[in-house]
N, C-alpha and C positions, 0 to 999 in steps of 0.2 A: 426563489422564483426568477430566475435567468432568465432574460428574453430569447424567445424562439426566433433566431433567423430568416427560416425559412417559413413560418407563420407571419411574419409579419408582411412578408413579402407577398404573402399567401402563394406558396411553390410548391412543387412534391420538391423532395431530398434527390430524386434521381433527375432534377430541372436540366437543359440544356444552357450555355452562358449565355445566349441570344433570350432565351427568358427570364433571365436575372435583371436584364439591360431593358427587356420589355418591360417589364413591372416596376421597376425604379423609375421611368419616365414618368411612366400611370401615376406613380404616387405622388410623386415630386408635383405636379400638375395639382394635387389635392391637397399639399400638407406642405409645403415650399412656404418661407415665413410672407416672401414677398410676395405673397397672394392671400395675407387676412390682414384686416385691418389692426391697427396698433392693440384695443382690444383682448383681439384672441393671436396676435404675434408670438408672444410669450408659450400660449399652447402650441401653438403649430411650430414654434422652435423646437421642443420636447419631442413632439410627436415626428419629426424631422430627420432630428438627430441619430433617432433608432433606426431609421429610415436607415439611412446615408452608414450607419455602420453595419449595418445587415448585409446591404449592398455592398458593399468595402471587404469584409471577409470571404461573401459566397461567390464574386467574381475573381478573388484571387485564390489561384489553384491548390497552393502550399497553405495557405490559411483555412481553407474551406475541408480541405483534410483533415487538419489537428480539430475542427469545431466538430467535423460531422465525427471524429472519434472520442475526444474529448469532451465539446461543448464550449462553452461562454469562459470554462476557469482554463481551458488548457488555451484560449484566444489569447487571456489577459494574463498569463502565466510571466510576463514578461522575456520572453524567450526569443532572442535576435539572432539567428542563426543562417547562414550560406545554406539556405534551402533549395536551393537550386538542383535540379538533374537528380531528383530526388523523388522514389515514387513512394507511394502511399505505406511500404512494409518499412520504408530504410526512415521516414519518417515517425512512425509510428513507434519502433526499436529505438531512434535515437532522441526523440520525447521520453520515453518511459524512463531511459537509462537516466537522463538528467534529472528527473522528477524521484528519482530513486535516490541520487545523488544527494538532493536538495533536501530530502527526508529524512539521511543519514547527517549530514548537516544540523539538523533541525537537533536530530535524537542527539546528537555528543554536546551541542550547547543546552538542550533541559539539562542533559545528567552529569556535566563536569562538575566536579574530574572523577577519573576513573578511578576505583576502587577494587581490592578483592580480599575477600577472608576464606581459608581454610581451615580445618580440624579434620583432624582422626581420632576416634575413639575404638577403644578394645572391647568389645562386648562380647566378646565369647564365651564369658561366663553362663552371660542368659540362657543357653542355648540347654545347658545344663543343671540350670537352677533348678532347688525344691521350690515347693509351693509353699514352705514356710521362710525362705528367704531369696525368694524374688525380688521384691520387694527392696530385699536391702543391696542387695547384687546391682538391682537397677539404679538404683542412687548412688551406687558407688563406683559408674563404669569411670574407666582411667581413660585420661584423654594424653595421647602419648606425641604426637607432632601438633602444630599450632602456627600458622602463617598469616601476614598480614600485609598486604602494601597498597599505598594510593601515592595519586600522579596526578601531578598540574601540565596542564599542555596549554601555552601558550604562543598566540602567533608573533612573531617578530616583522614581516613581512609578507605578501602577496606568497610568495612563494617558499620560507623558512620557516621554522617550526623548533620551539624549544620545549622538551617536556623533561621533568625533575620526579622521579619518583624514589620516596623512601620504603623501605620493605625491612618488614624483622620476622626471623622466623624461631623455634624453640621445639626440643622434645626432650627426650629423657637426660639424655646425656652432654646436648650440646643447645649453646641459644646465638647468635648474630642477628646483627642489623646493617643496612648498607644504604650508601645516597650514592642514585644514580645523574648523569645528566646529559639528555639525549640533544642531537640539532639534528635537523632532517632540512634540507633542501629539493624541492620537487620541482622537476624540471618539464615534468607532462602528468596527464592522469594515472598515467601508468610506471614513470621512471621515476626515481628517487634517489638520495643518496644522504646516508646516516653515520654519522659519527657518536662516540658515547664513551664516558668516562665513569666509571666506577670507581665509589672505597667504603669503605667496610673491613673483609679482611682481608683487603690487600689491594691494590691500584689496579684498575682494569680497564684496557684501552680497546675499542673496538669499531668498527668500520664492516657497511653495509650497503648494497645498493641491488638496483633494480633495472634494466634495459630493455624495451622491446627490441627485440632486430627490425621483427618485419610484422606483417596484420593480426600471424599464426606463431612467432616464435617468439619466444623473452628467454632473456638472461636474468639471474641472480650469487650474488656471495657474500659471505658474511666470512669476518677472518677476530682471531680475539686473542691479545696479548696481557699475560695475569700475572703478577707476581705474589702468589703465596702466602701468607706468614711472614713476609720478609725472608723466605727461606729460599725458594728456588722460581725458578719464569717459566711460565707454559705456554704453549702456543694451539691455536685452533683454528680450523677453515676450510669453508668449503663453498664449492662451486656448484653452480644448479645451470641447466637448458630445459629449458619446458617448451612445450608444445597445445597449443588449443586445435585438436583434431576436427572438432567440429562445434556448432553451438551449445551440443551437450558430453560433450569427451573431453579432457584435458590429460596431459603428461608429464611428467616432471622425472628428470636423472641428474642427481645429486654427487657429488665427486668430494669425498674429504681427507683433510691431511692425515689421518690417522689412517688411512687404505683400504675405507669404507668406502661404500656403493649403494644408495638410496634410491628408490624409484618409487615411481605414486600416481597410479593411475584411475583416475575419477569418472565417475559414468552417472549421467542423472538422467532421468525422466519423470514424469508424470505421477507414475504409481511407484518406482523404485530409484534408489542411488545406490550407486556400487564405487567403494572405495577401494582398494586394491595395495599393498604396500610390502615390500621386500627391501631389506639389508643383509647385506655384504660384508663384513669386515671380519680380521685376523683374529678379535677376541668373540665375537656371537654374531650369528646367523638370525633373523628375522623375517617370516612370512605370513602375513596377515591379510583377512579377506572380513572388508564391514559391509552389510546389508543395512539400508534404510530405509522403510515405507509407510506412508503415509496412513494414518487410521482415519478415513472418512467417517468420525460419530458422530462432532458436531457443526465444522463445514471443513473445505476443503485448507490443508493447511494449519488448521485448528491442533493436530496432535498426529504424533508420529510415531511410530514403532521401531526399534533399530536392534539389528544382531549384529555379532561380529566372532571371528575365529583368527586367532594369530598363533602358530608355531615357531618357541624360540630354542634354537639349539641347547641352550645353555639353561634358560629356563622351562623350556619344554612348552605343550598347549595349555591353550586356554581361552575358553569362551566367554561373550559378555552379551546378554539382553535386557532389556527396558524401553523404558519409554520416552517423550518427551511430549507437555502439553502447555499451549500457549495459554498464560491466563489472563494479560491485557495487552496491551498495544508493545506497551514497551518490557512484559514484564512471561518470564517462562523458566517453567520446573520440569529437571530432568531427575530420571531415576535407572541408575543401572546396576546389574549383579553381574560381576564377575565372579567366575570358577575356575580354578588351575591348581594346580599339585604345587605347586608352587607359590602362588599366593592364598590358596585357599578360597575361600568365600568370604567375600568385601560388599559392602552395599555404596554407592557414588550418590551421593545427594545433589545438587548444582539448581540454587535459584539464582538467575540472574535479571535484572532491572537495568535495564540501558547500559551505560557502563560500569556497571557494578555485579559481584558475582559472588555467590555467597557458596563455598563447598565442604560438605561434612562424607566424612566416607568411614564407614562405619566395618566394622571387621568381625565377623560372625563364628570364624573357623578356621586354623591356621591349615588345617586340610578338608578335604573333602568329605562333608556331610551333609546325609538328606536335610537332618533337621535344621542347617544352620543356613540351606538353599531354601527352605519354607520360609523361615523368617524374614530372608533377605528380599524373596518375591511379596511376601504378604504385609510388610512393613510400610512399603511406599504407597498400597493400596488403601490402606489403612489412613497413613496420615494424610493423604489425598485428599479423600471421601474427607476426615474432620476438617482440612483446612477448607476444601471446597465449600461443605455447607453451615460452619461456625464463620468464617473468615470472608472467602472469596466471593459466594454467589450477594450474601449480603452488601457486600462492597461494591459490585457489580450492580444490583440493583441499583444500589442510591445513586451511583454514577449515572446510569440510565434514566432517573427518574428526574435528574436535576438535568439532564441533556434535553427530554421531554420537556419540563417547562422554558427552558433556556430556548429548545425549538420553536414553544408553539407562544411565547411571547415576539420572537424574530418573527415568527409566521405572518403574527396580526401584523405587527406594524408595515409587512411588505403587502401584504391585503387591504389594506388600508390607501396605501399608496398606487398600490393599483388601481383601487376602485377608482381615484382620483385622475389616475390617468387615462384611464376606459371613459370617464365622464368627461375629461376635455378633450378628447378623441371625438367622439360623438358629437359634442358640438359644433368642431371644428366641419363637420360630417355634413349639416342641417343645408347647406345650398346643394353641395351633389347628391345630397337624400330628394331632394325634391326637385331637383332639376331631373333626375334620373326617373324617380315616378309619376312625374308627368306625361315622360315620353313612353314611359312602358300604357300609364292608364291610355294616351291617347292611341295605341295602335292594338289595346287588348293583349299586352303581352303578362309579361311575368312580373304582376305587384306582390310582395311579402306583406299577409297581413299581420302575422305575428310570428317571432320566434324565438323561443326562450332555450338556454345555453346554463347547462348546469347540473345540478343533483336532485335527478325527481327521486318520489316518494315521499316516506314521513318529514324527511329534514326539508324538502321542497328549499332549497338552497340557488335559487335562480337567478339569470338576470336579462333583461330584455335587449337583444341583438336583431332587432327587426332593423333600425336606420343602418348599421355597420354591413350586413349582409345585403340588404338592395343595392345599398353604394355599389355591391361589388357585381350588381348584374350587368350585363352586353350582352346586346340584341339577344332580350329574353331567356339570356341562360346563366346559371347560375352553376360553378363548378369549386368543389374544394377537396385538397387532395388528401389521401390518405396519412391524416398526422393525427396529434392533437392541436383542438381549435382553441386552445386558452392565450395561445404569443398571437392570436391574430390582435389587429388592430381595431380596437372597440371591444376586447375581449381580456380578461382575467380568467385566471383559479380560483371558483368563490370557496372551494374546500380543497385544502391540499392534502393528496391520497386520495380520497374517495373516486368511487367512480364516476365519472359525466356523460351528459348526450345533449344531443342537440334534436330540440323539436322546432320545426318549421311547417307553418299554414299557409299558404299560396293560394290565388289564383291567378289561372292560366285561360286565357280566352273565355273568359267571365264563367269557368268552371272552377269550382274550389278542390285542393287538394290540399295532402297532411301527408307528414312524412317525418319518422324518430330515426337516425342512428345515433349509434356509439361515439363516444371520444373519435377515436383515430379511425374512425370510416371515413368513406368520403363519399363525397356528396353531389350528383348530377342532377339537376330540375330544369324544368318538368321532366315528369316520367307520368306514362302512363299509368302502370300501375298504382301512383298516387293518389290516383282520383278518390274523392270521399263518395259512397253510396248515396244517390238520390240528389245528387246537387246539378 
C-alpha cells in the first residue's frame, strides 16, 4: 500500500504546478505540527510528513516523471542521476536500463558461481529397436562426450574482476582438464579489457577487450597464444567493428588471422528476431539464417518458438527447430532438433537456472530419417508435459501459495496501520470539520450527511469518510478527481483488490441528495441530478 501522491494532495495526475503549490498551502494550514497542540503534534507530524514529500516529488519535474511511470518504488529506488535536459522517453529508457542492470546484479550474486554440464548420448539404436529389446537398448544407450566446468568470479576492486574457472571434459578416446584465470578491468559499461592465462594441456595466454568509438559504433579483439603438448605454438585473433543501426538492428564484421571474414546481423522486434550470419574463410564457407518468435500461450515472453537454416560448404545444410519456455524467474528449458546430412538428427536439451546450464544432446540418426525426426520432435514434448505436471506446475503452486500467505500476512499489518493512520488523520480533522460545517449550515450550503468509502455488498467492508470529505468542501462545492480515493487523507484500502466506491448523502439548500460512483470516478457536488425523490 504506497501512498498515492496525488491522492493525498487530492490532484488529478494531469494537475498544473500552480496546483500542487495551491494545495500544499491548503494542507500545511491543516496538518503543519505547529498548529496542534503537543497532544496531537506527534499525529499531525505523520500526517505532515506525507504532505511535504507528495509535494516534494509532484513539483519536481524529473521526479514527478519516474513516480507517474514507476510509482513510490521507482521514487525510492535510490537513483541520483544528472536528470537534467531530459524528457520523459530518455528518462524512462535510462530508468529501465539501470533497473535491468540492477536485476542482473541481483541474479549473478543468488546464483554464484557459474556452472555448466554437458552430455551426449548415441541413441540411435532406439530408433530401430524391437519391442522385445527396447527396453534393454534404452538402458544401455552409450554416453560418448561428457563436459563439466564451474567458475568463481571475484571482485578485486570497483572496477577489476578476477574469475578462475576449472573445466574437464572426456569421450571415447580422449579425457582433459584445465585451470583457467581470467582479470578483466572495466573502464565504462560498455569497454573492457581481459587478460587470461590457461594450463591443462598446454600454457594459454590471452587478451581481450572492448571500445565503443562513438553512441553507434564499438570496437572488439580477442587474440590467443597456446603452446600445445609442449610440441609446437599457435596463434589466434581476430578483430570485430560493430554497428548498432538502430534500437532494434545491430552489426558486427569480424576480421581473423587465419583469413576469415565473419558478419552477424541481428534484427528484433516484437513478434520476430532475425539472426543472420556468414563466414569466409580458405578452409569453409558459412551462411546461416535464424528465425525467432515468440508463442503468445501463456503471456507475453512466456515461450518462444525459433528456426533456423545455415549452409556449410564443407558441411553442406542444415536445419534446426524448437522451442524455448520460461519456467521461473530465473530458471528456462530449451529444446531443439537439428537435421543435416551431415550431422544427422541430434535432439539439444539446455535447462538453465541463473548461471548454471545443464545440456544433453541426444543423437537420434547419423543420417536422415523420418523416424529418428519423430522422436527427436515428440521427445521434448513428452518430457515437458511430465516434468510440467509431476515436477513444475506443483512447484509452482507451493511457490505461489506461500507468496499468498507471505502477501496477505504483509497485507494486514499494512491495514492495520493504515487504519491507524486514517484515524489520527481524522482527528487531527475534528476543528476544520466543524469549523467548515458551521459555515456551510449557516448559509444553507453543502453539509455531508453521510459517506461511506469501500466494498459494498455481502462483505460490506466500509469505513465512514463523512469528517475527511466536508473538510474538503469550498464555497459548497465538493470536487475529486478522477483516481482512486484510497491515498486520500482520512482514507485507506479496507480490501486490497477488490473493487470500491464511494457512497455520498448530502444536503444542498436543505434538499437532500445521494450519489454512488466507482473507485476512480470523480466526483462533482451538488448535481442536480442527485436529488433524492420527494425530499
Amino acid at each position: 500500500m504506497d501512498d498515492d501522491y496525488y491522492g493525498l494532495l487530492n490532484l488529478p495526475r494531469d494537475c498544473h504546478e500552480d496546483d500542487i503549490r495551491s494545495a500544499y498551502k491548503r494542507l500545511c494550514m491543516h496538518y503543519h505540527p505547529d498548529k496542534h497542540e503537543n497532544a496531537n503534534r506527534e499525529s499531525a507530524e505523520m500526517v505532515f510528513q506525507k504532505i511535504k514529500k507528495a509535494y516534494e516529488v509532484l513539483i519536481d519535474p524529473q521526479m514527478r516523471t519516474i513516480y507517474d511511470i514507476y510509482g513510490v518504488q521507482g521514487v525510492e529506488s535510490g537513483w541520483h542521476l544528472a536528470l537534467h535536459d531530459m524528457d520523459r522517453n530518455q528518462i524512462k529508457d535510462t530508468y529501465e536500463r539501470m533497473m535491468r542492470q540492477k536485476k542482473e546484479q541481483e541474479q549473478a550474486r543468488a546464483t554464484n558461481p557459474v556452472s555448466s554440464i554437458s552430455a551426449q548420448v548415441d541413441a540411435s539404436g532406439l530408433c530401430y529397436s524391437s519391442r522385445e529389446t527396447y527396453i534393454s537398448d534404452l538402458l544401455s544407450i552409450p554416453t560418448t562426450n561428457f563436459s563439466l566446468s564451474q567458475s568463481v568470479d571475484a571482485p578485486l576492486t570497483d572496477r577489476d574482476r578476477a574469475t578462475i574457472t576449472c573445466a574437464a571434459v572426456a569421450n571415447e578416446d580422449y579425457a582433459a582438464g584445465t585451470v583457467s584465470t581470467v582479470l578483466r578491468h572495466t573502464f565504462s559499461s560498455t569497454d573492457w579489457l581481459e587478460s587470461g592465462f590457461t594450463f591443462g594441456s598446454g600454457p594459454i595466454l590471452s587478451l581481450s577487450g572492448r571500445k565503443s568509438l562513438t553512441k553507434f559504433l564499438f570496437s572488439s579483439f580477442r587474440s590467443q597464444v597456446a603452446h600445445i603438448d609442449n610440441e609446437y605454438i599457435t596463434y589466434s585473433g581476430s578483430g570485430s567493428l560493430g554497428c548498432n543501426i538502430d534500437e532494434n538492428t545491430s552489426m558486427t564484421v569480424e576480421l581473423a588471422l587465419d583469413q576469415s571474414i565473419r558478419g552477424v546481423l541481428t534484427t528484433a522486434w516484437d513478434k520476430l528476431r532475425v539472426y543472420t550470419s556468414y563466414r569466409i574463410g580458405l578452409e569453409n564457407q558459412v551462411l546461416s539464417l535464424q528465425l525467432i518468435r515468440p508463442l503468445r500461450i501463456y503471456s507475453p515472453g512466456d515461450a518462444y518458438a525459433e528456426c533456423s537454416a545455415k549452409y556449410d560448404l564443407k558441411e553442406g545444410p542444415h536445419f534446426e527447430y524448437g522451442a524455448s519456455k520460461q519456467l521461473t524467474d530465473y530458471s528456462r528449458l530449451s529444446a531443439v532438433v537439428r537435421v543435416g546430412p551431415a550431422s544427422g538428427v541430434k535432439l539439444k536439451l539446455l535447462l538453465t537456472r541463473g548461471n548454471h546450464s545443464y545440456r544433453f544432446d541426444i543423437i537420434f540418426s547419423d543420417v536422415i530419417e523420418p523416424v529418428a525426426v519423430l522422436y527427436g520432435t515428440c521427445i521434448p514434448v513428452f518430457v515437458y508435459s511430465a516434468l510440467h505436471w509431476l515436477v513444475i506446475k506443483p512447484y509452482l503452486n507451493k511457490i505461489k501459495e506461500e507468496e499468498l500467505l507471505e502477501k496477505s500476512a504483509e497485507m494486514e499489518s499494512k491495514l492495520e496501520q493504515a487504519r491507524e493512520e486514517a484515524k489520527a488523520a481524522i482527528h487531527l480533522m475534528k476543528a476544520t470539520y466543524d469549523k467548515n460545517l458551521n459555515v456551510e449550515q449557516s448559509k444553507g450550503g453543502l453539509v455531508l450527511l453521510q459517506a461511506w468509502y469501500g466494498v459494498f455488498g455481502t462483505s460490506n467492508k466500509l469505513i465512514d469518510v463523512t469528517i475527511p470529505l466536508q473538510c474538503l468542501v469550498n464555497n459548497s462545492k465538493l470536487m475529486l478527481p478522477e483516481q482512486p480515493k484510497a491515498g486520500m487523507v482520512g482514507f485507506y484500502d479496507v480490501s486490497y483488490g477488490e473493487p470500491k466506491q464511494l457512497s455520498v448523502r448530502y444536503r444542498f439548500r436543505n434538499v437532500t441528495h445521494e450519489v454512488t460512483i466507482d473507485d476512480s470516478e470523480s466526483l462533482r457536488i451538488p448535481k442536480q441530478s442527485h436529488k433524492v425523490a420527494g425530499s
